[in-house]
C-alpha positions as CSV (number, residue, x, y, z in Angstrom):
1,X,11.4,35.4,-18.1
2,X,12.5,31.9,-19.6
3,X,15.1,31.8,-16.7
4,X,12.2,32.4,-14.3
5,X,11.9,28.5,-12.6
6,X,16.0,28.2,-12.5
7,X,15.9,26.4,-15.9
8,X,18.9,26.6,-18.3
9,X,18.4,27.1,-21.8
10,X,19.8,23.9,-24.0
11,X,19.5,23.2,-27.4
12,X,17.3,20.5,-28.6
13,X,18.3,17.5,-30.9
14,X,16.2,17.3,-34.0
15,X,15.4,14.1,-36.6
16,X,15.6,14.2,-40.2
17,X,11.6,12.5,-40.7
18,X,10.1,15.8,-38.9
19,X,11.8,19.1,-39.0
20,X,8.6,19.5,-36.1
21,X,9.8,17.4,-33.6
22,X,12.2,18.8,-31.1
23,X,14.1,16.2,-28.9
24,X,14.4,18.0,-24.9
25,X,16.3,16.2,-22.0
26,X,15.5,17.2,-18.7
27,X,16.2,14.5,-16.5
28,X,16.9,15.9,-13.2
29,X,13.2,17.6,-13.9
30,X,11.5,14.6,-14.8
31,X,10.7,11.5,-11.8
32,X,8.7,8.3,-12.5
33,X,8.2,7.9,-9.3
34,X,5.5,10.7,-8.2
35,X,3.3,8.3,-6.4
36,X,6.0,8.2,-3.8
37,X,4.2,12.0,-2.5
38,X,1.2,9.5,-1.5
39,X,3.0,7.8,1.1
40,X,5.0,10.8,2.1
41,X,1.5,11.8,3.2
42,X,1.0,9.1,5.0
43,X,4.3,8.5,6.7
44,X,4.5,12.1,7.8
45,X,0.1,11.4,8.9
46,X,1.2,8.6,11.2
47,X,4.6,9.8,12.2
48,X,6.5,7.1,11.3
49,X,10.0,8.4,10.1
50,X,9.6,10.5,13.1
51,X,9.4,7.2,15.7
52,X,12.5,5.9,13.6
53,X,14.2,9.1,14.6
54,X,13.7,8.3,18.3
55,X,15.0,5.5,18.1
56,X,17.8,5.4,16.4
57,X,21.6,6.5,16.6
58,X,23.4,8.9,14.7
59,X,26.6,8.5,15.5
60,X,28.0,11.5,13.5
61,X,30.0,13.9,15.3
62,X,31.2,16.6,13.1
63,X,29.3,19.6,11.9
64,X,28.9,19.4,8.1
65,X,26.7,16.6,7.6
66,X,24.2,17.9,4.9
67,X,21.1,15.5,5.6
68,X,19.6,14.6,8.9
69,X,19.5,10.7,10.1
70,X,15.6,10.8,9.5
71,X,15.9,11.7,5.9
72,X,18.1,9.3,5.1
73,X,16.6,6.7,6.7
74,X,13.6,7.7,4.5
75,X,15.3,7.8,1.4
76,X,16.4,4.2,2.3
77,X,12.7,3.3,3.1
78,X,11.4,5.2,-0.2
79,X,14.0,3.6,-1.9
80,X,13.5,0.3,-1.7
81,X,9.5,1.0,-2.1
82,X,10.3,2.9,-5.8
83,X,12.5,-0.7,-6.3
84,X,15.6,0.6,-5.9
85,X,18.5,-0.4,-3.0
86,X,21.2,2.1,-1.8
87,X,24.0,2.6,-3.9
88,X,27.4,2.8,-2.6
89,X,27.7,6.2,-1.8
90,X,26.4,8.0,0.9
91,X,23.3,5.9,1.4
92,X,25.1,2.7,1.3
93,X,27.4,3.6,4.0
94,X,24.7,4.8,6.0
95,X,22.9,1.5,5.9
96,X,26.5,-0.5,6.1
97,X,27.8,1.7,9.0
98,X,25.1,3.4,10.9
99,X,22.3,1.0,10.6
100,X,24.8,-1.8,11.2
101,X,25.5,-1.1,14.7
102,X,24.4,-3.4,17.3
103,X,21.7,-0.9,18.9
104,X,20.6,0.5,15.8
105,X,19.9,-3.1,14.3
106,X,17.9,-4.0,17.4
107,X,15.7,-0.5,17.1
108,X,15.1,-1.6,13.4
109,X,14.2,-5.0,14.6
110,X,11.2,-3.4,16.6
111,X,9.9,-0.4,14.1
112,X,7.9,-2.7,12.1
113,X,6.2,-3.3,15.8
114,X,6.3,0.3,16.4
115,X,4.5,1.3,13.4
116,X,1.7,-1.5,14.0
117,X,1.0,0.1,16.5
118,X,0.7,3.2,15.9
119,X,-1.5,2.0,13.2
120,X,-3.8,0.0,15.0
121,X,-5.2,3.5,16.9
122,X,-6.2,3.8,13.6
123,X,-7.6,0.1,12.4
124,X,-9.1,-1.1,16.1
125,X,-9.7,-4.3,16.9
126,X,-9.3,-7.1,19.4
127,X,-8.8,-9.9,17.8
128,X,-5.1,-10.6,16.9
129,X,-4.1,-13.4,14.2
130,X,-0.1,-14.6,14.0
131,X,1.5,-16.3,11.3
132,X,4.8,-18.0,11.3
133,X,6.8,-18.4,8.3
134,X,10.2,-18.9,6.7
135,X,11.4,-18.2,3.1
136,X,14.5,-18.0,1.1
137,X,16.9,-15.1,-0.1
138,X,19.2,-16.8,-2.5
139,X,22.7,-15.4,-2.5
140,X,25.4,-15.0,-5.1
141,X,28.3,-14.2,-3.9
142,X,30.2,-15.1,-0.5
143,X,28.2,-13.4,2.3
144,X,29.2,-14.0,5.4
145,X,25.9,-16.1,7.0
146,X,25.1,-17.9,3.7
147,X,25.3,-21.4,3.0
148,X,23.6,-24.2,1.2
149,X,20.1,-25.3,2.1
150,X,18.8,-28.7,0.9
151,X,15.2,-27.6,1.0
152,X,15.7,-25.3,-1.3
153,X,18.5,-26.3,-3.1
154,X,20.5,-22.9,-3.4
155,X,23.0,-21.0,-1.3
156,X,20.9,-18.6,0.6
157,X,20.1,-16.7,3.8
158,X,17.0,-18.4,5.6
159,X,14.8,-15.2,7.0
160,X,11.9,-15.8,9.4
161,X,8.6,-13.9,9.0
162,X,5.8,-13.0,11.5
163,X,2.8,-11.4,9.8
164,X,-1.1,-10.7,11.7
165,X,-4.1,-11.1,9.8
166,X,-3.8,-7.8,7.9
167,X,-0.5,-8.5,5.9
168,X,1.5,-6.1,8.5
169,X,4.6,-7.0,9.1
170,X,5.5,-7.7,12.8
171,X,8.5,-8.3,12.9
172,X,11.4,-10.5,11.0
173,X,14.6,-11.9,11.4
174,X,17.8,-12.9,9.4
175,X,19.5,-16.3,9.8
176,X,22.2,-18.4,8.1
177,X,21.0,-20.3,5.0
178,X,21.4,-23.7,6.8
179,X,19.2,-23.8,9.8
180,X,15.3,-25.1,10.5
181,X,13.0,-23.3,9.6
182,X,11.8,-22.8,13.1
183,X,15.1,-22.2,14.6
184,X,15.5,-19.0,17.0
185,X,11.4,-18.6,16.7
186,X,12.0,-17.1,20.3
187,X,13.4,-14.1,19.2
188,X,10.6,-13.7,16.2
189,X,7.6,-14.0,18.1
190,X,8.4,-13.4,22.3
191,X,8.5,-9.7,21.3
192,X,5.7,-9.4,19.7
193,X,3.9,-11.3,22.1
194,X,5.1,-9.1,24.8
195,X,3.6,-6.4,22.6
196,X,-0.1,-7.5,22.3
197,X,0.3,-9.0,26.4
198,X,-1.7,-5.9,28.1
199,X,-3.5,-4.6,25.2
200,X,-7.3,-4.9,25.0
201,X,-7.1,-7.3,22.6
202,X,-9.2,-10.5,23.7
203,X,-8.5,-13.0,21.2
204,X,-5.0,-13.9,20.1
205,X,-4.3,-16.7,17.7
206,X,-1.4,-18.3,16.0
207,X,-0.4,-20.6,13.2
208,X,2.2,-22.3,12.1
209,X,2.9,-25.5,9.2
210,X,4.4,-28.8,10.4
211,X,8.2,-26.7,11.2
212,X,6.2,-24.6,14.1
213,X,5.0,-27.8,15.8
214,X,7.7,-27.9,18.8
215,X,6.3,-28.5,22.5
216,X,8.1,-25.4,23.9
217,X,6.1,-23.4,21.6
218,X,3.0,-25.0,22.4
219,X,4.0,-24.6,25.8
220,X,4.7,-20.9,25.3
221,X,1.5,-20.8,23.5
222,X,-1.0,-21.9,26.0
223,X,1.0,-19.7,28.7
224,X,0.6,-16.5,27.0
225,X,-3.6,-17.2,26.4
226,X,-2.8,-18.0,22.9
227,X,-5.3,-19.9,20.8
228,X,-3.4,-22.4,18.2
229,X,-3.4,-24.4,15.3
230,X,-0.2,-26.5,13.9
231,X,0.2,-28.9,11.5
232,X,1.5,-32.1,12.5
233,X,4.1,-34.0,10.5
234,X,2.1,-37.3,10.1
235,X,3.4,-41.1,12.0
236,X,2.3,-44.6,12.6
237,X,0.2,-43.3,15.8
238,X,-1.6,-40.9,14.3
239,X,-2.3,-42.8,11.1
240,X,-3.8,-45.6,13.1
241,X,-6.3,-43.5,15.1
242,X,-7.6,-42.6,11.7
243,X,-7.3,-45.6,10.0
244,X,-11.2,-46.4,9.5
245,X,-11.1,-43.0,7.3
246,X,-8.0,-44.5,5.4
247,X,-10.0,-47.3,3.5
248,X,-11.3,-46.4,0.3
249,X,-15.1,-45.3,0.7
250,X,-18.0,-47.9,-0.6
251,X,-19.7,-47.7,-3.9
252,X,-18.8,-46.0,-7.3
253,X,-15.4,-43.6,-7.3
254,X,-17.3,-39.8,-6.7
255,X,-16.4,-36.9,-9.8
256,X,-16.0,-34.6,-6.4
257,X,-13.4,-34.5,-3.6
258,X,-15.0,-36.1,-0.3
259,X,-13.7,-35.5,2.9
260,X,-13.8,-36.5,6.1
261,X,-12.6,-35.0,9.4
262,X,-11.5,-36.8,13.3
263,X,-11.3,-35.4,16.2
264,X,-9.2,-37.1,19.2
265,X,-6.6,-36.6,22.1
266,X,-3.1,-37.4,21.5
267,X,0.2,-36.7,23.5
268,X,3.9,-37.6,22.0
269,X,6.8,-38.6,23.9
270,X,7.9,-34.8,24.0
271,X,4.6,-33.4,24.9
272,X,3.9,-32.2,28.5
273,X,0.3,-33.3,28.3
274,X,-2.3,-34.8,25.6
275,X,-3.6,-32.2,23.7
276,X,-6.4,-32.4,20.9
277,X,-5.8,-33.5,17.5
278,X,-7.4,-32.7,14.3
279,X,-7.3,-34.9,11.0
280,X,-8.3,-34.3,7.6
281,X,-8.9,-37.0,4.9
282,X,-9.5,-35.9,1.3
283,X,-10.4,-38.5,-1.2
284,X,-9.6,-37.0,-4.7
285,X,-10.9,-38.5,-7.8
286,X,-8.4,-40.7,-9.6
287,X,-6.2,-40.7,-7.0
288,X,-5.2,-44.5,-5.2
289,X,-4.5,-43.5,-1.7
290,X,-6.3,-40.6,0.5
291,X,-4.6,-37.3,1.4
292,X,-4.1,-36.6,5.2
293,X,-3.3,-33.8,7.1
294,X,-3.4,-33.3,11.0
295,X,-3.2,-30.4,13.1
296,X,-2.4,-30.4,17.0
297,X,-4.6,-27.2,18.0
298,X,-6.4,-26.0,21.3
299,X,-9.2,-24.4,19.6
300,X,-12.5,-25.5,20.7
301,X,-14.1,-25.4,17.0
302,X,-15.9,-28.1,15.0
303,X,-13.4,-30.1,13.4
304,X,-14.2,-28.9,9.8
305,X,-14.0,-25.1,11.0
306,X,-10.3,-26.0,12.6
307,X,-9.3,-26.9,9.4
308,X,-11.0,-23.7,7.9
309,X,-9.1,-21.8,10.3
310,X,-6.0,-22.9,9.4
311,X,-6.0,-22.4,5.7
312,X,-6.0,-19.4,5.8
313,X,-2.6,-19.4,6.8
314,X,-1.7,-19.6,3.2
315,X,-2.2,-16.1,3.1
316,X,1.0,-15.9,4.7
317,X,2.8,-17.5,1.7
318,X,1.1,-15.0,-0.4
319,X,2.4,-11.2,1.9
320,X,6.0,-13.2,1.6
321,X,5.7,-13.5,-2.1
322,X,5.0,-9.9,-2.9
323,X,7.9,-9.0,-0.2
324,X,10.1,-10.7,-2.4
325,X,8.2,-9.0,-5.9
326,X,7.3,-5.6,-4.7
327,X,10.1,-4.6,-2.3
328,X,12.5,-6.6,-3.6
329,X,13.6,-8.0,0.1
330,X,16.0,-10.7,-1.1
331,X,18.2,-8.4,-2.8
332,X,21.0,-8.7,0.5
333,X,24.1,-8.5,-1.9
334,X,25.9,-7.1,1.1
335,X,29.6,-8.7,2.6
336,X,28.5,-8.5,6.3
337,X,26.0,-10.7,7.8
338,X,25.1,-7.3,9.7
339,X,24.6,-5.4,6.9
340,X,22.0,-7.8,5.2
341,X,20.5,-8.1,8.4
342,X,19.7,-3.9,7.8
343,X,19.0,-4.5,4.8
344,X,16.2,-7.1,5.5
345,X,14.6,-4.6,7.9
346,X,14.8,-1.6,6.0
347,X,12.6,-4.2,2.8
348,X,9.9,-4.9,5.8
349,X,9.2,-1.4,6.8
350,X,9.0,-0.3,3.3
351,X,7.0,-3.8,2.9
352,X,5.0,-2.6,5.6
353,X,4.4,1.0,4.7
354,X,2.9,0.1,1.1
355,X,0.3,-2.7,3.1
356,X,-0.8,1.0,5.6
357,X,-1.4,2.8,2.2
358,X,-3.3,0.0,1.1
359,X,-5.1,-1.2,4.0
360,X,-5.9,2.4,5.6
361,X,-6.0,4.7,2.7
362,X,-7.0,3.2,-0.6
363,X,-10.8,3.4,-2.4
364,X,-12.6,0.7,-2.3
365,X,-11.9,-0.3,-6.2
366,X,-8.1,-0.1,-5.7
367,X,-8.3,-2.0,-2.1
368,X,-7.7,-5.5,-4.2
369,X,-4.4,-4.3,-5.9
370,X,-1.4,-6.2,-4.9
371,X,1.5,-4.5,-3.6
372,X,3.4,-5.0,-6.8
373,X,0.3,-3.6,-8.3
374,X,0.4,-0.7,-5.9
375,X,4.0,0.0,-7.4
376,X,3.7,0.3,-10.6
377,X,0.5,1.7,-11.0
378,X,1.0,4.8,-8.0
379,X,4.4,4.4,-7.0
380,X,5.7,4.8,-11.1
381,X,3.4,7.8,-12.0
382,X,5.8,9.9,-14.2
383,X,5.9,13.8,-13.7
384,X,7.2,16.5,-15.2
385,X,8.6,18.3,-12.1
386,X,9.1,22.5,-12.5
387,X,10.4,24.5,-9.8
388,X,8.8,28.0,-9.4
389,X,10.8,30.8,-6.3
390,X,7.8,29.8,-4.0
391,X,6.7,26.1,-4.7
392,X,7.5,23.0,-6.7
393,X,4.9,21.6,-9.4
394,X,4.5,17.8,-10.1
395,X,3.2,17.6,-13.4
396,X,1.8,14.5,-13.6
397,X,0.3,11.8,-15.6
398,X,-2.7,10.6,-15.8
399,X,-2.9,6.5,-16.8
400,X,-3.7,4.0,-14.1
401,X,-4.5,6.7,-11.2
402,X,-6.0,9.4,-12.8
403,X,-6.3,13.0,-10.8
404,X,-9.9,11.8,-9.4
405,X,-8.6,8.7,-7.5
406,X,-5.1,10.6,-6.5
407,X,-7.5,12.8,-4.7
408,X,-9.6,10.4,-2.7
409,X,-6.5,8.9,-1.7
410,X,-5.1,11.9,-0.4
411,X,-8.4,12.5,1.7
412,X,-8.1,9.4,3.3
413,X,-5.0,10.3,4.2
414,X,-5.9,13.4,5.8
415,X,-8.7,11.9,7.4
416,X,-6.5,9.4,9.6
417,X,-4.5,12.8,10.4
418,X,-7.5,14.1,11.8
419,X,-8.7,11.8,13.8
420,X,-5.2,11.5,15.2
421,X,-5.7,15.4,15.9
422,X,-8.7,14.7,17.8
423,X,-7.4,11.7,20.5
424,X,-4.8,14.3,21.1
């Protein structure tokens, strides 16, 4: 019966120290990456791969392909969420020819939409917070679309961002190294807006740093029912409205930060009407001159609870950072501009994927982890994996996630299934 599971029998390596010990390799029976079964559960919950097999191409024609287009686009998603990109075999010419194709970029452009939401049947709510970002994807090599930013001093791609105000994903784009960082926002944020225009969601905001503050976007903005808040790059008009909060406050320097806040109406040469203006002055201790900061918005808040608002934005920063640490999404080594342009999307769905897990289907003492946290502590759970005639057993370990947790996760899981079997 040893040959009972399809198991060969080898011989084992021994050491000298202990005649006891008996060295096995079984590679292709052992994973580290059995936490990858908990978001196989969920994608296959939510039907996720299933939309990205609507809506893509497969442009095969002959008869002995061995794996569907939806299973390798999930390997490519599962991939990059275990920290590994396609090689270059048959996964990497299914991202660099496929995927590539004009139509099948654009459907990859909206899945991360897609999936949103088909997840917000699941996380309701009608309040809808955007935020605009760029970052950088240094390069090393001579793709086609890279070149040399000053800003950030490398040779690079220059991707744009969109996330809402639960770290999803909306939507992103690729773009040469070498433009602003609030070039092309059009395409970025029209179709997500064209998304949420409709939808019984009543209060819609956006924000954006001092690269977002254009007048056609404000314009845009105000059209669509959008509430705003932009930071303004700072000038000799705007400094002089303030300039009674710019002299140093009476009386003994304070051991604490003081601020102070303005509220008035401004309209630049650009603008196609005034609009309101708020500035914040921070006096910090041992510091000669005042910080300032201004932000053109159309919120109707107290000054001090625009300013609130738009802190928060920093949050932003923080979903692009663990993009770049958990899923890798500025590893674009690729030739073609087109095929980094895949690349980028297939890093966001897998980004967005491991922020579901976490948002929809984690216990309350895991709901802090970071997504980089999330991978190495469920995505890397080693298993011994043995193969019987009528199932497959994953041994495995028990460090970070013991069995207990594992569990709850998996309920949670099959809770958002059920309630999806019950609208239906």
């Amino acid at each position: 019966m040893a040959g009972a599971t399809g198991e060969a029998e080898r011989g084992g390596l021994r050491v000298d120290f202990d005649a006891r010990l008996k060295l096995e390799f079984h590679g292709s029976r052992v994973t580290s990456d059995a936490g990858l079964l908990a978001f196989r559960e969920l994608d296959d919950a939510l039907g996720l791969s299933e939309l990205a097999g609507q809506a893509l191409a497969d442009l095969r024609t002959g008869r002995n392909g061995r794996h569907s287009l939806i299973a390798q686009f999930r390997q490519s998603v599962f991939g990059r969420l275990a920290g590994m990109a396609a090689s270059a075999s048959q996964m990497g010419r299914f991202e660099t020819s496929v995927l590539a194709r004009a139509d099948n970029r654009a459907a990859l452009a909206d899945l991360c939409g897609q999936w949103i939401d088909v997840v917000r049947r699941r996380r309701p709510t009608n309040v809808v917070v955007l935020d605009m970002d760029s970052s950088v994807s240094p390069v090393y090599g001579e793709q086609e679309g890279s070149a040399y930013n000053g800003h950030f001093a490398c040779t690079c791609y220059h991707p744009l961002f969109l996330f809402n105000q639960f770290g999803d994903l909306e939507r992103c784009a690729l773009r040469p190294g070498n433009v602003a960082s609030a070039d092309d926002w059009r395409s970025v944020l029209e179709p997500v807006v064209a998304r949420y225009r409709g939808e019984a969601v009543k209060r819609r905001f956006f924000r954006g740093d001092a690269a977002f503050a254009i007048p056609d976007l404000y314009d845009f903005l105000e059209a669509e029912g959008f509430k705003y808040t932009i930071r303004l790059k700072a000038n000799a008009v705007l400094q002089r409205r303030i300039g009674h909060l710019l002299r140093r406050p009476r009386g003994r320097p304070s051991h604490h930060v003081r601020r102070f806040h303005a509220n008035f109406t401004y309209q630049a040469a650009s603008w196609s009407r005034k609009r309101r203006v708020v500035a914040k002055v921070e006096w910090h201790p041992g510091e000669l001159y005042p910080r300032v900061g201004f932000l053109v918005t159309n919120l109707a808040r107290p000054a001090e609870r625009v300013v609130a608002f738009y802190n928060k934005r920093g949050t932003a920063e923080q979903w692009i950072k663990e993009g770049k640490n958990a899923v890798k999404w500025t590893r674009l080594s690729c030739r073609t501009m087109a095929a980094n342009a895949v690349r980028l999307q297939l890093h966001a769905l897998a980004y967005n994927l491991s922020n579901f897990l976490r948002t929809l289907a984690l216990p309350p003492e895991m709901a802090t982890w970071s997504l980089t946290t999330l991978r190495e502590k469920v995505v890397k759970i080693g298993a011994k994996v043995i193969a019987h005639a009528r199932y497959t057993v994953f041994q495995m370990a028990e460090v970070a996630v013991p069995r207990e947790l594992f569990r709850r996760i998996l309920e949670m899981i099959n809770d958002l299934r059920r309630r999806q079997a019950v609208r239906c």
